[in-house]
N, C-alpha and C positions, 0 to 999 in steps of 0.2 A: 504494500500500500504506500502511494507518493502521493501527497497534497501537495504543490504551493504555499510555502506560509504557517505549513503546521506539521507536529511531530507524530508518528504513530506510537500508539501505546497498546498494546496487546492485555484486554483486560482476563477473557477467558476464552480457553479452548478444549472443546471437545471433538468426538470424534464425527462428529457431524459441521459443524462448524467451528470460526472463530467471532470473537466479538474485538474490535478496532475502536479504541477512543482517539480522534485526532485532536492534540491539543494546540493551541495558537501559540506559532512562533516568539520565544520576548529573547532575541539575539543581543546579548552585550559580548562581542569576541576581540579578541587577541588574534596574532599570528607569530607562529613561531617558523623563521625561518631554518633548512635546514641544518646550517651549521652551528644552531644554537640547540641542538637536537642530543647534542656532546654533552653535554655542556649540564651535570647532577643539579648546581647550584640552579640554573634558571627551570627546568622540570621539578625541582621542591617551589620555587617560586610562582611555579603557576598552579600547580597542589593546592597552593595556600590559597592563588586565588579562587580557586575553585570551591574549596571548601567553605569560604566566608563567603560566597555568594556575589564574587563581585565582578566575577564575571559567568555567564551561560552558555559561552560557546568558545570554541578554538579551533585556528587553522592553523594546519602543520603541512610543512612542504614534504612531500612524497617522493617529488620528483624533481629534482631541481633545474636550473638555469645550463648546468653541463651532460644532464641525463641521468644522476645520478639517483637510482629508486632504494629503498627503503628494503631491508633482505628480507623481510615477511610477507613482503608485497610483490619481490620480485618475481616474473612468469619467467619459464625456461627462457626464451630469446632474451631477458634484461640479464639473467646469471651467464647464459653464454656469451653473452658479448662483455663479459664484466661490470656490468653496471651497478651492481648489489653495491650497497654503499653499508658500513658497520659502523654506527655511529658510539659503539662499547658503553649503550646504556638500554638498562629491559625498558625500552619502548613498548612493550605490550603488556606489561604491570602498568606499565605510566598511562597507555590509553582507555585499559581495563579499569582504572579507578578512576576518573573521570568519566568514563560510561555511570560506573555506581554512583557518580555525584550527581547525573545527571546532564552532565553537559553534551550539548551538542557538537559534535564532532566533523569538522570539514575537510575532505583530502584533499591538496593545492597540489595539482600535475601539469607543470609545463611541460608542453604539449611536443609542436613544430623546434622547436629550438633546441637542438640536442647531438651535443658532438658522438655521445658515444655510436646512437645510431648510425649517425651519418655516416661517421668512419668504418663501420663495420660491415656498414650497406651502402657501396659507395652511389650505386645506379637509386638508391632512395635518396639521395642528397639533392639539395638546391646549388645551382654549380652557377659560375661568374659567367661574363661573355668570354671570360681567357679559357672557357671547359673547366678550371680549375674547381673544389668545393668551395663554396662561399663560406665566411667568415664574417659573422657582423660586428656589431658596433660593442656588442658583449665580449666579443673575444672567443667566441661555440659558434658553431656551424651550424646547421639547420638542414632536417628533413624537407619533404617534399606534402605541400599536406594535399598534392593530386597522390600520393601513394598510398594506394590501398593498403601494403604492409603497412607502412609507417602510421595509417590511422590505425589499423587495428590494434599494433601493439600499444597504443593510448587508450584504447579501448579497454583490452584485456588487463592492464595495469588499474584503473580504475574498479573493475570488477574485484578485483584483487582487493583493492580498499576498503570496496562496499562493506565487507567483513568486521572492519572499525568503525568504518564512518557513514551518516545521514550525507552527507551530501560529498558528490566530487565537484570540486572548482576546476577547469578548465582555462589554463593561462597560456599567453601566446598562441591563439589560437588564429593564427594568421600566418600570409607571407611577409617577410621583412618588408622594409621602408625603404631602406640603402638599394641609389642607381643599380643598374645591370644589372636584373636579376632576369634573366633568360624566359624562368618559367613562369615569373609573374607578368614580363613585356610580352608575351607569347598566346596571349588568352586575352580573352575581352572580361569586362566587371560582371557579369552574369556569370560565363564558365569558373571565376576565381570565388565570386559567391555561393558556387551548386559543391563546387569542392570542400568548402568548410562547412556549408551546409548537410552536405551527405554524413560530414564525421560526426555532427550534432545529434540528426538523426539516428544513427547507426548505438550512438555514446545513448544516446536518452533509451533507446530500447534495450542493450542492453544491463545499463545500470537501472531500471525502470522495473527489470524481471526478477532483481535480488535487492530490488526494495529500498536503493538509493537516487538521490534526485541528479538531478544535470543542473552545474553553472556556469556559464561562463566569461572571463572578465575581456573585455572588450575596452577599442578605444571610446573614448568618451564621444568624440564625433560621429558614433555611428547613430546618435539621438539627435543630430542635426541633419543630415546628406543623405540623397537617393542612393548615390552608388556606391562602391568596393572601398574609395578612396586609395586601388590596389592594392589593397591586404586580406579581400576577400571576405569582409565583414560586413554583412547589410543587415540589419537590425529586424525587418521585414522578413527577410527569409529565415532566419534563427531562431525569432521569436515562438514561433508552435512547438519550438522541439524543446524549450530550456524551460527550468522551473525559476530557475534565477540568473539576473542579466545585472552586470556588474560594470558599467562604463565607468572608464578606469579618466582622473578630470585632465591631468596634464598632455595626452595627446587631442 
């Protein structure tokens, strides 16, 4: 069960049916990025807050800015291509007792932006005008989000999460910005919009079947502009498939 806006609570089940209370979202969250993930001091600090009630929800990066997934999350292709990241703290005591607290739990999966895939799958990469793989303004290279591998393992990585977490956040979920980029000059605003569109779709059905919601953060301008702005993001075509739309203000 996925609502928009509210949380499922499972009151009673038997063998005939179940009975589902959805109760109304009241979101006060944090974010914790990955490499504060190490780090005992700031996971008892968020304990605390948790416990005093001052905050109700938390995002924790899954998947970071280099590809880097979380090793209980990780699907066969993130462990073969090395991507299991060990951050040498039981993250899943730590997610496990915030379940008990009650807090709402969000998995943050950058998506398109991701050296380990790219490197590993070079024909999934986003390549310059020189052929070479592009490298952006981060310093990580980047998928292809026309590649059907490359969406699904975004896919299957969130599935993964659903296991922890009510909802997957969905970050970078575009093509770059930075001139020459081959596969984004090569398509018109519609085809680069059907493309992030199909991964929406495809992401909302399957975390939709194990009972997590679909979000995704987005530039801020896609709540101004008809078209792609060439990153593939039109607000119109994304809109049916997401539970939560996150225009992000600085772009």
């Amino acid at each position: 069960v996925v609502a928009a806006g509210y949380r499922p609570s499972v009151q009673e089940t038997t063998a005939d049916y179940v009975v589902v209370y959805l109760e109304p979202l009241d979101v006060r969250g944090i974010y914790l990025p990955m490499d504060q993930l190490k780090r005992a001091d700031t996971l008892d600090w968020v304990l605390g807050l948790a416990r005093a009630g001052t905050i109700s929800a938390l995002v924790v990066d899954v998947k970071d800015e280099g590809g880097s997934v979380l090793p209980f999350l990780a699907t066969g292709t993130a462990r073969e291509i090395g991507a299991a990241w060990y951050p040498g703290q039981d993250l899943e005591a730590f997610l496990a007792e915030l379940g008990d607290l009650g807090i709402y739990r969000i998995a943050r999966v950058v998506t398109f932006l991701d050296s380990r895939f790219a490197y590993a799958f070079p024909e999934d990469a986003i390549r310059g005008q020189d052929g070479a793989i592009f490298v952006g303004a981060q310093g990580a290279a980047w998928t292809s989000a026309f590649s059907p591998a490359a969406q699904r393992y975004n896919v299957e990585i969130g599935v993964e999460a659903a296991g922890w977490f009510k909802e997957v956040q969905d970050d970078y979920v575009r093509l770059p910005t930075e001139p020459g980029i081959r596969v984004r000059d090569g398509f018109t605003s519609a085809e680069r919009s059907a493309a992030i569109t199909q991964f929406a779709q495809d992401a909302a059905e399957a975390l939709h079947a194990v009972g997590a919601a679909l979000a995704f953060d987005t530039f801020g301008q896609t709540t101004m502009i008809e078209h792609d702005g060439g990153i593939g993001q039109i607000l119109e075509d994304l809109g049916p498939h997401l539970d939560y739309f996150s225009p992000m203000v600085y772009p």
